[in-house]
N, CA, C and O atoms as a Tinker XYZ file with bonds, in Angstrom:
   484  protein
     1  N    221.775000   69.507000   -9.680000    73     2
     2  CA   222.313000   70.834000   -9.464000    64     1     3
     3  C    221.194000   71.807000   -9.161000    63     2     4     5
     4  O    220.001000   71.578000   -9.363000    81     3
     5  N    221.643000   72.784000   -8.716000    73     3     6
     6  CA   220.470000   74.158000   -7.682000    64     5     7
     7  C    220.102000   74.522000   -9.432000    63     6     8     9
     8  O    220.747000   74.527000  -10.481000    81     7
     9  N    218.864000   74.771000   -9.070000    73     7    10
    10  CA   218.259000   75.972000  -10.522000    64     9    11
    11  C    218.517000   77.258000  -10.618000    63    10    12    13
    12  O    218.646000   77.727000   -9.487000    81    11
    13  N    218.640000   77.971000  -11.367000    73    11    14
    14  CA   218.871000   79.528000  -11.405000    64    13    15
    15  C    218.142000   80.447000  -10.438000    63    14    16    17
    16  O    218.461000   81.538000   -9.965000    81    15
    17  N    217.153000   79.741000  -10.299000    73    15    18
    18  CA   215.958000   80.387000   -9.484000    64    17    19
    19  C    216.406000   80.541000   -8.187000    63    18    20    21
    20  O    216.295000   81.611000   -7.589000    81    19
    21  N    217.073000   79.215000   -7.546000    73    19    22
    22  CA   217.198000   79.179000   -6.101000    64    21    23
    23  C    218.154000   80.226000   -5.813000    63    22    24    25
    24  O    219.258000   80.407000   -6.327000    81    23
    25  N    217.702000   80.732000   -5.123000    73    23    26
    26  CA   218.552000   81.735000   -4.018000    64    25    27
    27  C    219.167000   80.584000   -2.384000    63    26    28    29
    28  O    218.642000   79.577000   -1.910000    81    27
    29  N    220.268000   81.246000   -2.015000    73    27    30
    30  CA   220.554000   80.554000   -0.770000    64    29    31
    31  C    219.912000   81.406000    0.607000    63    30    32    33
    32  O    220.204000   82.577000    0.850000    81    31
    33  N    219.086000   80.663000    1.352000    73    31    34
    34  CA   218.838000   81.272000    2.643000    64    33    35
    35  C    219.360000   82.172000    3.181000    63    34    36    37
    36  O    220.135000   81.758000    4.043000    81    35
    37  N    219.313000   83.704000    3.075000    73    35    38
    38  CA   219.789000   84.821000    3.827000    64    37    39
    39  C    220.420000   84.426000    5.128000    63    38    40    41
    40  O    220.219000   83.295000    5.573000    81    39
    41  N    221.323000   85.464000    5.892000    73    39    42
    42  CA   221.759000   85.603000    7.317000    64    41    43
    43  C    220.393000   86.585000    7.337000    63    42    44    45
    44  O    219.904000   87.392000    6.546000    81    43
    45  N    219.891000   85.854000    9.260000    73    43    46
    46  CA   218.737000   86.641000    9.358000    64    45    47
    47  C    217.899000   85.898000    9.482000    63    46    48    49
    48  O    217.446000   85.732000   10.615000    81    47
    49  N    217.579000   85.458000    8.820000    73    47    50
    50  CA   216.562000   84.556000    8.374000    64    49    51
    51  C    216.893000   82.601000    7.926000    63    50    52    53
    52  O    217.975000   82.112000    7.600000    81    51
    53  N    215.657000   81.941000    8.064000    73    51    54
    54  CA   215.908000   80.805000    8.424000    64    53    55
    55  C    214.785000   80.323000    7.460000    63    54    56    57
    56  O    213.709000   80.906000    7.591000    81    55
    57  N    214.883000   79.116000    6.284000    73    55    58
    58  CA   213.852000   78.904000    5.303000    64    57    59
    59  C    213.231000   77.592000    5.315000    63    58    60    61
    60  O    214.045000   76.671000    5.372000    81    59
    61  N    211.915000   77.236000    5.273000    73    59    62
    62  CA   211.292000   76.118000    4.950000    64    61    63
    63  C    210.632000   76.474000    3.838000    63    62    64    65
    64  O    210.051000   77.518000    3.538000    81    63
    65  N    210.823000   75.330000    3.193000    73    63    66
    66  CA   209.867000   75.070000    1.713000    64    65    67
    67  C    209.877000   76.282000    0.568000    63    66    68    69
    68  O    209.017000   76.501000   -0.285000    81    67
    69  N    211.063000   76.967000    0.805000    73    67    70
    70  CA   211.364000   78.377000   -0.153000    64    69    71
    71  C    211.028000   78.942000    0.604000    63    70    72    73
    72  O    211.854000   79.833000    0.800000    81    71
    73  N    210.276000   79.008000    1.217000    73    71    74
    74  CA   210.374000   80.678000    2.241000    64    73    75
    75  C    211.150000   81.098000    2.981000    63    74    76    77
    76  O    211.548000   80.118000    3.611000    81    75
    77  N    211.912000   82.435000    3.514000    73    75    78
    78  CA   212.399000   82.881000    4.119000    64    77    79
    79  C    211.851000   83.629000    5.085000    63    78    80    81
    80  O    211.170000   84.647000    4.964000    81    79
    81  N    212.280000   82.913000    6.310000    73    79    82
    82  CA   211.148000   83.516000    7.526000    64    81    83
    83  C    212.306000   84.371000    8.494000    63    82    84    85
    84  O    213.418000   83.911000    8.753000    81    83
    85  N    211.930000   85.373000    8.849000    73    83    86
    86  CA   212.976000   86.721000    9.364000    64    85    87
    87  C    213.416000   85.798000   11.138000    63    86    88    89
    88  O    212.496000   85.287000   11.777000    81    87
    89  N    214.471000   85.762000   11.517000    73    87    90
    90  CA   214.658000   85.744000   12.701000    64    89    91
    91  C    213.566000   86.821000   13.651000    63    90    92    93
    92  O    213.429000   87.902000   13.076000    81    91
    93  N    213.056000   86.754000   14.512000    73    91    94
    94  CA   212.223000   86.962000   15.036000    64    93    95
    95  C    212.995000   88.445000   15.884000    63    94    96    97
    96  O    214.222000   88.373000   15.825000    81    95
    97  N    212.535000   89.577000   16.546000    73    95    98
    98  CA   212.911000   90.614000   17.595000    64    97    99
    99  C    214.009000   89.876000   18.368000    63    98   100   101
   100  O    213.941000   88.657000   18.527000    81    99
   101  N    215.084000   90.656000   18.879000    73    99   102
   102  CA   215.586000   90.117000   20.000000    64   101   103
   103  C    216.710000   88.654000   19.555000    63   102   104   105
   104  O    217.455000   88.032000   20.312000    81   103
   105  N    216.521000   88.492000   18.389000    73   103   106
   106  CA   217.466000   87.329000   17.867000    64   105   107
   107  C    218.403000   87.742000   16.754000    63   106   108   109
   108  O    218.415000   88.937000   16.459000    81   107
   109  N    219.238000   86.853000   16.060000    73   107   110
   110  CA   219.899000   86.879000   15.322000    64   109   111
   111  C    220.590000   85.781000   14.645000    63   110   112   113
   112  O    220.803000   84.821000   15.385000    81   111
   113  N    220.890000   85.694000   13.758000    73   111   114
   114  CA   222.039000   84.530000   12.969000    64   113   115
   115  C    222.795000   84.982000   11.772000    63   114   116   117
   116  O    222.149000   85.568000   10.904000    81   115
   117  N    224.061000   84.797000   11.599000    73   115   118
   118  CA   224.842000   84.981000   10.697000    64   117   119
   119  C    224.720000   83.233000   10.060000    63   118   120   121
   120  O    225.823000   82.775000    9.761000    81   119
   121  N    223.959000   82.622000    9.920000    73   119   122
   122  CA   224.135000   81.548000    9.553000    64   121   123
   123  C    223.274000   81.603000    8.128000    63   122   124   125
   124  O    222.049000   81.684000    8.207000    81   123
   125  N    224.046000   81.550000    6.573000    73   123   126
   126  CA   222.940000   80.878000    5.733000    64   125   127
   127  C    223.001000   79.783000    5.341000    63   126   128   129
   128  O    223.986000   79.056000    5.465000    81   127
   129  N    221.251000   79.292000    4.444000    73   127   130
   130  CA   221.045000   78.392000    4.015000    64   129   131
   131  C    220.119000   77.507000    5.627000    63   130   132   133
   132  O    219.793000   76.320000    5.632000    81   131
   133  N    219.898000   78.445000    6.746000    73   131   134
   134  CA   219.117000   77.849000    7.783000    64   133   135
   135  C    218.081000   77.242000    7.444000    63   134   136   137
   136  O    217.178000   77.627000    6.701000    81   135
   137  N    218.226000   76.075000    8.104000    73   135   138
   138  CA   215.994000   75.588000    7.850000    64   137   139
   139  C    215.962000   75.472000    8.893000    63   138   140   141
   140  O    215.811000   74.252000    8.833000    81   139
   141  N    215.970000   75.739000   10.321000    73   139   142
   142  CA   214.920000   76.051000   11.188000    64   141   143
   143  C    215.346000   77.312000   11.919000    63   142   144   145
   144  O    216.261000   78.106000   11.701000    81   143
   145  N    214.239000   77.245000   13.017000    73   143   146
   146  CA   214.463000   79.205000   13.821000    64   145   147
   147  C    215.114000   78.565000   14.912000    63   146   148   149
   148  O    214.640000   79.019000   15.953000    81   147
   149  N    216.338000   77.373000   15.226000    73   147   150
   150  CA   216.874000   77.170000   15.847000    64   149   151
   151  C    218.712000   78.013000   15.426000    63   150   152   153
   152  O    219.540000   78.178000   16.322000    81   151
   153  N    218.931000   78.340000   14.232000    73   151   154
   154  CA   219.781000   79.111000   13.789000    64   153   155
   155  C    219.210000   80.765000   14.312000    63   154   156   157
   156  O    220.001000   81.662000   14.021000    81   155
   157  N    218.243000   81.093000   14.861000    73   155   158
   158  CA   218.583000   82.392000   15.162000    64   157   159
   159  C    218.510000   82.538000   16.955000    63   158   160   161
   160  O    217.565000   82.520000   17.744000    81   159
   161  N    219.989000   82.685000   17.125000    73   159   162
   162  CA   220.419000   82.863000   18.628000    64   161   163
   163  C    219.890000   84.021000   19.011000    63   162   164   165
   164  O    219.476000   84.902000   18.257000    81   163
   165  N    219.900000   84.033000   20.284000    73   163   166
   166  CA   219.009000   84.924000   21.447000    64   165   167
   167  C    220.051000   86.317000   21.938000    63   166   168   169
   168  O    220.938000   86.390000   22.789000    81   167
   169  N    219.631000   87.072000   21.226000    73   167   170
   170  CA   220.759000   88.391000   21.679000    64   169   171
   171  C    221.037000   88.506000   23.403000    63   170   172   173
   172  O    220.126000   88.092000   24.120000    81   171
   173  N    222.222000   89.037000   24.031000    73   171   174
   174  CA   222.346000   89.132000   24.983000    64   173   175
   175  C    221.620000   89.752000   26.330000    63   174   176   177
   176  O    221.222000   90.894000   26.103000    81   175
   177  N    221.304000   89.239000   27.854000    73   175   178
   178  CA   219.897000   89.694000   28.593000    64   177   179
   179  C    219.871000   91.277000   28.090000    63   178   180   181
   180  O    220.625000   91.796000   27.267000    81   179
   181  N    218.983000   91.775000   28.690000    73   179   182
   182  CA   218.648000   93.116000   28.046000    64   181   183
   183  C    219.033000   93.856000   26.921000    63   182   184   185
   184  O    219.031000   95.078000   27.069000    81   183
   185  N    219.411000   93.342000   25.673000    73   183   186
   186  CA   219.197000   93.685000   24.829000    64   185   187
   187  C    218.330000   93.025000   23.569000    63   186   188   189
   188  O    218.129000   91.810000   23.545000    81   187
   189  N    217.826000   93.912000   22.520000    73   187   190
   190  CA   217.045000   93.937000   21.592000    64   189   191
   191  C    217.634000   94.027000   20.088000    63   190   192   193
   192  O    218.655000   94.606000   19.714000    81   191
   193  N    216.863000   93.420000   19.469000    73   191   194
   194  CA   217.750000   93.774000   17.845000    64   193   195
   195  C    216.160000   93.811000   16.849000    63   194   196   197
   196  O    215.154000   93.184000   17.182000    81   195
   197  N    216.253000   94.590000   15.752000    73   195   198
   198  CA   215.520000   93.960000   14.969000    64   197   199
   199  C    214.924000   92.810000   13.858000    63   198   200   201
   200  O    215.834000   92.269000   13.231000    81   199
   201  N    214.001000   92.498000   13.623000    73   199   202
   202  CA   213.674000   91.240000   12.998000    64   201   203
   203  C    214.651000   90.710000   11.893000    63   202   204   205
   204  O    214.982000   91.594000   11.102000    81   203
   205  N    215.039000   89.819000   11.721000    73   203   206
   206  CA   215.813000   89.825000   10.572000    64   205   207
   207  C    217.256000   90.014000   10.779000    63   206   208   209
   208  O    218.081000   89.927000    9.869000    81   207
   209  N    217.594000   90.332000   12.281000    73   207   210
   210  CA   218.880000   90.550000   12.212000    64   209   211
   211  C    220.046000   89.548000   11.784000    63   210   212   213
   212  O    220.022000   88.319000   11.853000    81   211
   213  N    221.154000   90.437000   11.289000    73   211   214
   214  CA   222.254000   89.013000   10.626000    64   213   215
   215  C    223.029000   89.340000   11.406000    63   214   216   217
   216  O    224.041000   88.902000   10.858000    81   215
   217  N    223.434000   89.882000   12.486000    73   215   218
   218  CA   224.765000   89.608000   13.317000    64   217   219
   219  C    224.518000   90.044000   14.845000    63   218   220   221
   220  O    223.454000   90.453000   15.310000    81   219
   221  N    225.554000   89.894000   15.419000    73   219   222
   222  CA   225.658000   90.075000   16.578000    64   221   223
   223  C    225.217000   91.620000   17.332000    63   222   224   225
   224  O    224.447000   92.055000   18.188000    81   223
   225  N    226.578000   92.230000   16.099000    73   223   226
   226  CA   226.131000   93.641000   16.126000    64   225   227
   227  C    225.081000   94.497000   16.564000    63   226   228   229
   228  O    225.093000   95.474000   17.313000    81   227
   229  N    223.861000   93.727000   15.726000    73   227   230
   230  CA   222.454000   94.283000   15.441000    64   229   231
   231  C    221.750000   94.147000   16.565000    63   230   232   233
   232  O    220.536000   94.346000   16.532000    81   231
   233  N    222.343000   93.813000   17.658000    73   231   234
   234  CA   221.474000   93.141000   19.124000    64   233   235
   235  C    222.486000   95.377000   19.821000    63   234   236   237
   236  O    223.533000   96.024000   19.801000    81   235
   237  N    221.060000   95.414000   20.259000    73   235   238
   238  CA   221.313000   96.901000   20.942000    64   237   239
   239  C    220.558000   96.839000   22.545000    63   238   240   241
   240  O    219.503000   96.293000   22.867000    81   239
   241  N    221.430000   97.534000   23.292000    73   239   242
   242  CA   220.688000   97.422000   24.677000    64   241   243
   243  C    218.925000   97.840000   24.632000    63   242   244   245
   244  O    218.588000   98.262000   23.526000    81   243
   245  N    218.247000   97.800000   25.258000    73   243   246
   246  CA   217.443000   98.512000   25.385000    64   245   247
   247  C    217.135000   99.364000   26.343000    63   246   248   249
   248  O    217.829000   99.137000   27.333000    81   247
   249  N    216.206000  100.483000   26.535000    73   247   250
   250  CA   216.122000  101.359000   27.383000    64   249   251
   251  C    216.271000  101.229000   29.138000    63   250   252   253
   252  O    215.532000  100.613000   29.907000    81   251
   253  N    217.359000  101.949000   29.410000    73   251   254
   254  CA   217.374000  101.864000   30.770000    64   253   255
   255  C    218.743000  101.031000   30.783000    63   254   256   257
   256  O    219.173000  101.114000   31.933000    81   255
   257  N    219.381000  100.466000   30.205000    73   255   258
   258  CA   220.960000  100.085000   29.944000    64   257   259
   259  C    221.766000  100.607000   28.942000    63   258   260   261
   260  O    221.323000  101.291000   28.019000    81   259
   261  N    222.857000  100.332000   29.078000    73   259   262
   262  CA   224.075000  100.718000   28.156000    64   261   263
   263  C    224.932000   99.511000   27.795000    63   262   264   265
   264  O    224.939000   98.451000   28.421000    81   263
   265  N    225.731000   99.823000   26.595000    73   263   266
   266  CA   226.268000   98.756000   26.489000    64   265   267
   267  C    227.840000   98.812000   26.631000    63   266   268   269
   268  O    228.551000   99.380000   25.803000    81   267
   269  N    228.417000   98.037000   27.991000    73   267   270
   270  CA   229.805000   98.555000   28.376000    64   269   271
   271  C    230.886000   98.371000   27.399000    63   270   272   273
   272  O    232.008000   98.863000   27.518000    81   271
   273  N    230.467000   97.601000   26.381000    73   271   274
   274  CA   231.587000   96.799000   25.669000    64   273   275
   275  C    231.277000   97.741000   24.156000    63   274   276   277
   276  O    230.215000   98.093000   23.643000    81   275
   277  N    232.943000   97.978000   23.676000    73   275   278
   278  CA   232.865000   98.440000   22.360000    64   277   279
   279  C    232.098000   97.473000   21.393000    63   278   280   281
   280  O    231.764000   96.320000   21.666000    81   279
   281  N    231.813000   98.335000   19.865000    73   279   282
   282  CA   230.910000   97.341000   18.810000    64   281   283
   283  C    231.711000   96.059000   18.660000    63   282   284   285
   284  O    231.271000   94.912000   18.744000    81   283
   285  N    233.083000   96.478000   18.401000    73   283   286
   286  CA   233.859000   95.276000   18.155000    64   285   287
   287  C    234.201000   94.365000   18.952000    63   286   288   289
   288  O    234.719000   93.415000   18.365000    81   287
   289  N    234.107000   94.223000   20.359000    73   287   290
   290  CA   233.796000   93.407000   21.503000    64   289   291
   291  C    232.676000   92.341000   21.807000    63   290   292   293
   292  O    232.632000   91.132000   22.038000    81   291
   293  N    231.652000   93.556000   21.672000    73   291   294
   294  CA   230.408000   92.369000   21.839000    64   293   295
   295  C    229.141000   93.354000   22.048000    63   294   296   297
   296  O    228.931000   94.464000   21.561000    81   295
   297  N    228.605000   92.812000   22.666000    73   295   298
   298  CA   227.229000   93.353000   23.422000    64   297   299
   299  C    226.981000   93.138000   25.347000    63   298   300   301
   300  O    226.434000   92.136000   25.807000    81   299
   301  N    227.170000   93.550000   25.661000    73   299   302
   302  CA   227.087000   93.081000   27.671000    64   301   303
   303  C    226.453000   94.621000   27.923000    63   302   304   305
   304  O    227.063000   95.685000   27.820000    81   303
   305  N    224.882000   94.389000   28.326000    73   303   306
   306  CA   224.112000   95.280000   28.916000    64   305   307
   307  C    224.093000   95.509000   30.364000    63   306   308   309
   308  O    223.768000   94.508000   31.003000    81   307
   309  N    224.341000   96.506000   31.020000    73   307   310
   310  CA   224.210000   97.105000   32.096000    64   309   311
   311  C    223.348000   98.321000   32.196000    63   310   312   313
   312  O    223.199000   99.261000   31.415000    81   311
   313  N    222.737000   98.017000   33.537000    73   311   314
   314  CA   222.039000   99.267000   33.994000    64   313   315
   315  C    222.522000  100.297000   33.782000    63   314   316   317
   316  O    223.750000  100.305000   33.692000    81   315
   317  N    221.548000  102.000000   33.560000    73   315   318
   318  CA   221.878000  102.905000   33.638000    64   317   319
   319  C    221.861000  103.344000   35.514000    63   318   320   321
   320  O    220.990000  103.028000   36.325000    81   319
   321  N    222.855000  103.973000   35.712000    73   319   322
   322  CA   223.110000  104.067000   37.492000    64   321   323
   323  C    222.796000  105.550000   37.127000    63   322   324   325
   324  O    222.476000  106.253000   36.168000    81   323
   325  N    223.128000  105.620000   38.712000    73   323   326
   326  CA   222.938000  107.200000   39.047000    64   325   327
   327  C    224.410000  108.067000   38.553000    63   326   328   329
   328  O    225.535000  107.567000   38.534000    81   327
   329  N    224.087000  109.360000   38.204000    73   327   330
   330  CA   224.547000  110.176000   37.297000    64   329   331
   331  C    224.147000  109.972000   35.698000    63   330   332   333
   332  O    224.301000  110.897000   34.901000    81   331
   333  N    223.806000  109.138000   35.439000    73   331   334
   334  CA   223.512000  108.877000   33.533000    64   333   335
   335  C    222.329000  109.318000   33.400000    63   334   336   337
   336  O    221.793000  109.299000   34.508000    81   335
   337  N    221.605000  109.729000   32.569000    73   335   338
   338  CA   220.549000  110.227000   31.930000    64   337   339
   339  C    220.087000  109.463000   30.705000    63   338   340   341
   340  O    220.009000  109.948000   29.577000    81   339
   341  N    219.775000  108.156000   31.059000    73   339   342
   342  CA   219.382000  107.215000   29.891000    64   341   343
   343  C    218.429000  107.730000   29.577000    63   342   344   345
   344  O    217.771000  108.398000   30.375000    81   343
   345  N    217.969000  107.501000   27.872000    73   343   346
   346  CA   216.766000  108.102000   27.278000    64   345   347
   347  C    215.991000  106.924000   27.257000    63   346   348   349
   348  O    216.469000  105.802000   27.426000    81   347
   349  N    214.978000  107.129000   27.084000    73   347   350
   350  CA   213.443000  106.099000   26.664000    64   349   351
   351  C    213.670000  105.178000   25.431000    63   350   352   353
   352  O    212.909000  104.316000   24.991000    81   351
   353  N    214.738000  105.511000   25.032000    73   351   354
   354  CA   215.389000  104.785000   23.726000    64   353   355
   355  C    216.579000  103.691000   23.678000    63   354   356   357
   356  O    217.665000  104.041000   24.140000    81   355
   357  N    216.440000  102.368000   23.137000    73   355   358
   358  CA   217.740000  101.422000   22.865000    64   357   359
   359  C    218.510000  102.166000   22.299000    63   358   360   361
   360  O    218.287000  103.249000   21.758000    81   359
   361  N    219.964000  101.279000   22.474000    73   359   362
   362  CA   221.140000  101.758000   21.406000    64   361   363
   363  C    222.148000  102.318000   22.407000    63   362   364   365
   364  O    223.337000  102.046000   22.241000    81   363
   365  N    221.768000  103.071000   23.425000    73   363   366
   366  CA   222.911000  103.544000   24.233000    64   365   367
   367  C    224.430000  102.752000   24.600000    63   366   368   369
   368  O    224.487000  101.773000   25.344000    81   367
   369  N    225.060000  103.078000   24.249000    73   367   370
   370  CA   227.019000  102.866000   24.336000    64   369   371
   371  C    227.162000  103.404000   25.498000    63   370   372   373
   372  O    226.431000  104.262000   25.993000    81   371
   373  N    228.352000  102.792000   26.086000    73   371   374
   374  CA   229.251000  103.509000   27.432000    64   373   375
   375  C    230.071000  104.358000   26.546000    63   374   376   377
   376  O    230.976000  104.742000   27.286000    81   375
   377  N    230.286000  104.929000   25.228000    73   375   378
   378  CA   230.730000  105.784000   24.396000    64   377   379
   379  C    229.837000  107.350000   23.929000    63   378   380   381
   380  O    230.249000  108.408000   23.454000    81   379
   381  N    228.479000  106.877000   24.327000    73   379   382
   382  CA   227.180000  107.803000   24.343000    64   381   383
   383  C    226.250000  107.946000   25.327000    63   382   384   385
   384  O    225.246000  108.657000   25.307000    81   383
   385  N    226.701000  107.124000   26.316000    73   383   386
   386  CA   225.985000  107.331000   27.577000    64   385   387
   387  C    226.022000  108.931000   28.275000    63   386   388   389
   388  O    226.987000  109.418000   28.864000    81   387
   389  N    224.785000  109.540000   28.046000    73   387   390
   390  CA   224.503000  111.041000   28.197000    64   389   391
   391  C    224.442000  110.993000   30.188000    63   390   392   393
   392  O    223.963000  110.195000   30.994000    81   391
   393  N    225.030000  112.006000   30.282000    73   391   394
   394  CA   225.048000  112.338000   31.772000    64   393   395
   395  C    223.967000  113.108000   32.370000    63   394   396   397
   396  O    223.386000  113.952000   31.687000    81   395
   397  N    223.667000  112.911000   33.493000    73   395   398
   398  CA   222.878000  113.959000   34.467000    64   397   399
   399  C    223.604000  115.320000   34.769000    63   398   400   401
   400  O    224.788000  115.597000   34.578000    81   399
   401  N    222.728000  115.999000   35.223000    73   399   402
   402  CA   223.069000  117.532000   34.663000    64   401   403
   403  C    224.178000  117.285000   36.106000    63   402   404   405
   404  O    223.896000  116.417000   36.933000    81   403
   405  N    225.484000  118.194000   36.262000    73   403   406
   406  CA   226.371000  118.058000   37.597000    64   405   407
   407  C    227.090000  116.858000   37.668000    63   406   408   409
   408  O    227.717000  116.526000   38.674000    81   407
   409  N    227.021000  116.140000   36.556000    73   407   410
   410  CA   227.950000  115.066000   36.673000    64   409   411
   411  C    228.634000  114.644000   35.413000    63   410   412   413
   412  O    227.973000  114.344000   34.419000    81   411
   413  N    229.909000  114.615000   35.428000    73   411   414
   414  CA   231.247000  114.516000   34.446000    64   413   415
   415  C    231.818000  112.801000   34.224000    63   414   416   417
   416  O    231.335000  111.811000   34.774000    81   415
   417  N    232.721000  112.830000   33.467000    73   415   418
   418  CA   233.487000  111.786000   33.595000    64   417   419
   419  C    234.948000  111.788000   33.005000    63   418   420   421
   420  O    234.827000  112.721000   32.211000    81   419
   421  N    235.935000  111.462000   32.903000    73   419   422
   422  CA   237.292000  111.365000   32.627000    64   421   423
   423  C    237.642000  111.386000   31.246000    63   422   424   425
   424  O    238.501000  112.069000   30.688000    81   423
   425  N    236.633000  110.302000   30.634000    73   423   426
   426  CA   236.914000  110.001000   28.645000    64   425   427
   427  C    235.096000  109.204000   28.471000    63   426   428   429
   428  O    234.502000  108.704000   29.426000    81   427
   429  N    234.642000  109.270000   27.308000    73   427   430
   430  CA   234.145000  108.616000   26.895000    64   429   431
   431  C    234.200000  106.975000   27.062000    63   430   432   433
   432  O    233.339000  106.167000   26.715000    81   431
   433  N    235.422000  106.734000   27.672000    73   431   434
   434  CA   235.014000  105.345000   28.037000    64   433   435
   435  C    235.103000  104.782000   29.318000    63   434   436   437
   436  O    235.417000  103.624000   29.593000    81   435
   437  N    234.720000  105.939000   30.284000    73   435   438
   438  CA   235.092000  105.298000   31.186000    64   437   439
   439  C    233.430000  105.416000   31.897000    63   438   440   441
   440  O    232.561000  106.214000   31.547000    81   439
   441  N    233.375000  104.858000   32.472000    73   439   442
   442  CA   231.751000  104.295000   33.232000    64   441   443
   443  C    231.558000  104.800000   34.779000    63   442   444   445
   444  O    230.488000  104.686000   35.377000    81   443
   445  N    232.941000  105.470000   35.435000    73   443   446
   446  CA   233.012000  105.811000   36.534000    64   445   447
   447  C    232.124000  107.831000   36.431000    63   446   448   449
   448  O    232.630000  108.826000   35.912000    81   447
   449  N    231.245000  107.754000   36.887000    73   447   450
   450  CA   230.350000  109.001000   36.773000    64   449   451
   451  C    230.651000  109.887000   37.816000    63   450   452   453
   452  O    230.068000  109.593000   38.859000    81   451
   453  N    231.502000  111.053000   37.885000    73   451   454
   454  CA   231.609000  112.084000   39.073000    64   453   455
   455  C    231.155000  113.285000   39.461000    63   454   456   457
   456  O    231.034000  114.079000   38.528000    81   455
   457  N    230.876000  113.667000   40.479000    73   455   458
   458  CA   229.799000  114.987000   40.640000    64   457   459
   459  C    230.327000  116.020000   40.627000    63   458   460   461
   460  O    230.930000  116.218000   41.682000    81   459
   461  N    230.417000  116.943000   39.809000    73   459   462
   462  CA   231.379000  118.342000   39.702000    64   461   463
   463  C    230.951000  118.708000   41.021000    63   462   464   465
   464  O    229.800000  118.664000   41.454000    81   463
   465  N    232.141000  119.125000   41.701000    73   463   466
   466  CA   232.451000  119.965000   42.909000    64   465   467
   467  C    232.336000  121.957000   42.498000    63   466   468   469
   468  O    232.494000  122.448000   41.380000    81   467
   469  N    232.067000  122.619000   43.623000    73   467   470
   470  CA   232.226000  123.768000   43.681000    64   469   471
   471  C    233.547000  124.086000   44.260000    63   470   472   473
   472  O    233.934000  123.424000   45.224000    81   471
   473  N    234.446000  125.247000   43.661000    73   471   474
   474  CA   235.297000  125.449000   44.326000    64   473   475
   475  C    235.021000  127.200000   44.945000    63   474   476   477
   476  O    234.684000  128.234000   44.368000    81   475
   477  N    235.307000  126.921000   46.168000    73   475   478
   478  CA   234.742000  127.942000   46.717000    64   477   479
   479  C    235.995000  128.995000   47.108000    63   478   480   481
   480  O    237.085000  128.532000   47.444000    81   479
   481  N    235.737000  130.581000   47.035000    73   479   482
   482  CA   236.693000  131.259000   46.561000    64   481   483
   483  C    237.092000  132.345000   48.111000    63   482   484
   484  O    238.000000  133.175000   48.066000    81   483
């Protein structure tokens, strides 16, 4: 039987010989009790997560994309296009995707970016 001592291998992280070694940038696993860094899967292309991450969740676009898909969906990174005003910073949502100055959109979820018109009098 396990000793009092043993702990079970975190999500996140993946253990040899008692140690718990963090899934690495850019990865993740909800898997415990891992022994190798073959349990921490590769977050989706252009996005990033931090070390240690335990879920899917934790994988965030990085700068210069958005992520089209709600949290509860997934992760699918796309470019920031013309009209968006991506910051120098991961994390951006098609729910927080900040606009260029003169350009609108319909709802928060929609990805189609339009150029306010003048109406002339």
């Amino acid at each position: 039987s396990r000793s009092a001592d043993c702990k079970a291998c975190p999500q996140g992280f993946w253990c040899s010989a008692g140690i718990a070694i963090p899934c690495g940038p850019g990865t993740w696993s909800n898997a415990t009790n891992a022994t190798n860094m073959g349990a921490c899967q590769a977050c989706p292309a252009h996005a990033t997560s931090p070390q240690g991450a335990a879920s899917l969740s934790q994988c965030v676009c990085e700068a210069g994309h958005y992520n089209q898909l709600s949290a509860a969906t997934g992760v699918s990174c796309t470019p920031c296009k013309a009209g968006s005003a991506c910051p120098d910073t991961p994390g951006v949502t098609l729910q927080t995707l900040p606009l260029a100055h003169g350009y609108y959109r319909t709802s928060s979820s929609s990805d189609d970016l339009l150029i306010r018109g003048c109406i002339a009098n």
